[in-house]
C-alpha positions in Angstrom: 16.6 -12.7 4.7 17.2 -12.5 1.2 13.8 -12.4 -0.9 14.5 -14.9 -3.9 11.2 -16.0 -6.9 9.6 -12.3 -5.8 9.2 -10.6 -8.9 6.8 -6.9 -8.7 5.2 -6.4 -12.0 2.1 -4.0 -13.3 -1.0 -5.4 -12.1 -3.9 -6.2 -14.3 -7.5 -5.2 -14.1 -8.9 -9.0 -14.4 -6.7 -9.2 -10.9 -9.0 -6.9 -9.1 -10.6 -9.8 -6.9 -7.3 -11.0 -5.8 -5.4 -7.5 -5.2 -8.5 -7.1 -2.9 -8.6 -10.1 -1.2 -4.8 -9.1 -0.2 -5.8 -6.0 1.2 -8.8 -7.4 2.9 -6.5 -10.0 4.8 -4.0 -7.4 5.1 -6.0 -5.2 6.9 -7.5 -8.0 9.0 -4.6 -9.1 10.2 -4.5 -6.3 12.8 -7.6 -7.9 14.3 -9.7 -5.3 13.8 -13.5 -5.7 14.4 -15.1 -7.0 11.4 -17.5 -3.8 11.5 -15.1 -2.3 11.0 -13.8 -4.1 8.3 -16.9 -3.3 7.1 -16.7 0.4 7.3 -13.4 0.2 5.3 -14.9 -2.5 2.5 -14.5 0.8 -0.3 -11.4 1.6 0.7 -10.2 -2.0 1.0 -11.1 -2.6 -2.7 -9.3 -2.1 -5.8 -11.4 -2.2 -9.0 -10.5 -3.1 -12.4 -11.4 0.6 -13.4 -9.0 1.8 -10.8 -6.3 -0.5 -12.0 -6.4 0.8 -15.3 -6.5 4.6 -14.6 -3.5 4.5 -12.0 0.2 2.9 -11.3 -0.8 -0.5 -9.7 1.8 -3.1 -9.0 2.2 -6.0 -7.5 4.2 -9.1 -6.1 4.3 -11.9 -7.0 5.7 -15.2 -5.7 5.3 -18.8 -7.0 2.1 -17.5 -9.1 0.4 -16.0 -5.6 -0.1 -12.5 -5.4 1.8 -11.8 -2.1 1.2 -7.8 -2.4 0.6 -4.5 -4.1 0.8 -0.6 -4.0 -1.0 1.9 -6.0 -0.2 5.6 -6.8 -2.5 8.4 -7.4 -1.4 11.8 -8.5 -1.9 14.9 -6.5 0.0 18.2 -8.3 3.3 17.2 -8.6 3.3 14.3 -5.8 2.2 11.3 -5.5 0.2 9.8 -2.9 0.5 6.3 -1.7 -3.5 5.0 -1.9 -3.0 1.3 -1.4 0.3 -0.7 0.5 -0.5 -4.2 1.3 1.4 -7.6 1.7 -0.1 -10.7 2.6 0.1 -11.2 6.3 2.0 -14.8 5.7 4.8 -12.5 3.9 5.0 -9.2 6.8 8.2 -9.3 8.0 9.4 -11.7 5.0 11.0 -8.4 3.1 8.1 -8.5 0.4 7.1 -5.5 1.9 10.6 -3.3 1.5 10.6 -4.7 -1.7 7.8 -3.1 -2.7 7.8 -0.1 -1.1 11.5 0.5 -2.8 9.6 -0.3 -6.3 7.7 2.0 -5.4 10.0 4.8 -4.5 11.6 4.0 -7.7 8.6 4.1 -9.5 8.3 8.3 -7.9 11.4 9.0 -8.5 11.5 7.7 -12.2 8.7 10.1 -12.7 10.1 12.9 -11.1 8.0 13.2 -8.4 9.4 15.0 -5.3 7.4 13.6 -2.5 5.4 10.5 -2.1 2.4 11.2 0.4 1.4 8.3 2.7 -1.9 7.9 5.0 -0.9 5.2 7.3 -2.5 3.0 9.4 -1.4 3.2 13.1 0.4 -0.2 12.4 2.2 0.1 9.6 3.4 3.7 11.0 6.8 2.0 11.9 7.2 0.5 8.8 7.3 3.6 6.7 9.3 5.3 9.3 11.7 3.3 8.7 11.2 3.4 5.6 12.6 7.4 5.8 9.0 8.5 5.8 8.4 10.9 8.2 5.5 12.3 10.3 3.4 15.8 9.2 0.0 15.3 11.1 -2.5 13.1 11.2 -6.0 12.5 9.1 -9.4 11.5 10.5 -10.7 8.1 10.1 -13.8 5.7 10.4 -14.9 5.0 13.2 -16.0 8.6 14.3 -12.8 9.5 16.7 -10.1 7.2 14.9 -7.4 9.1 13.0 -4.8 7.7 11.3 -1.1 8.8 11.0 -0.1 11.3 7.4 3.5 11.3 6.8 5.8 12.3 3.7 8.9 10.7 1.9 11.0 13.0 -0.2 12.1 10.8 -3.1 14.2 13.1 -4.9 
């Protein structure tokens, strides 16, 4: 499918609300439980402060905000902290879109590897993405853990 009125721009802080809200539905559509939703409500939410201190971007399409991904710094890599696309866009190609802008975005900077914690079901997105597996992290709920993996981007 080719992905035509998708443009991926720097977010802005007065878009917190909505970034969130994408994740939120995001997240939900795996039907997880919503207490567990509510477990995950801090790391679900991007704030303005957090917009302004790191690289957030997102996608737009037809004025909706359809997706976004954030990177924080750790030594010389980065680390994937948000990836979300609006579950009426999975499987649309907003998603590759993204995650290429954000490979750019890496390499651009000179950053050799681009960290990812994954959730279980977007493990097979990033893998084939070229990411690959190192380990795995634990999670919320006590016992969950949730696939690590690595992309070298230079």
């Amino acid at each position: 499918m080719v992905m035509t009125g998708l443009d991926i721009r720097r977010a802005r802080a007065d878009e917190a609300d909505a970034l969130t809200a994408v994740a939120h539905a995001a997240k939900r559509h795996w039907r997880y439980p919503d207490e567990w939703i509510d477990l995950w409500r801090r790391d679900l939410t991007l704030t303005p402060e957090f917009i302004e201190r790191h690289p957030v971007h997102c996608a737009v399409e037809g004025g909706a905000i359809v997706g976004v991904y954030a990177l924080v710094f750790a030594a010389a890599d980065c680390e994937l902290e948000h990836f979300w696309v609006a579950p009426a866009r999975i499987g649309s190609g907003a998603g590759r879109r993204l995650f290429a802008h954000a490979v750019d975005h890496c390499r651009a900077l000179g950053v050799p590897r681009l960290w990812i914690t994954a959730d279980p079901n977007a493990e097979g997105f990033y893998a084939h993405m070229g990411a690959r597996r190192v380990g795995e992290v634990p999670s919320t709920p006590a016992g969950r853990t949730l696939p690590r993996l690595v992309l070298d981007v230079a």
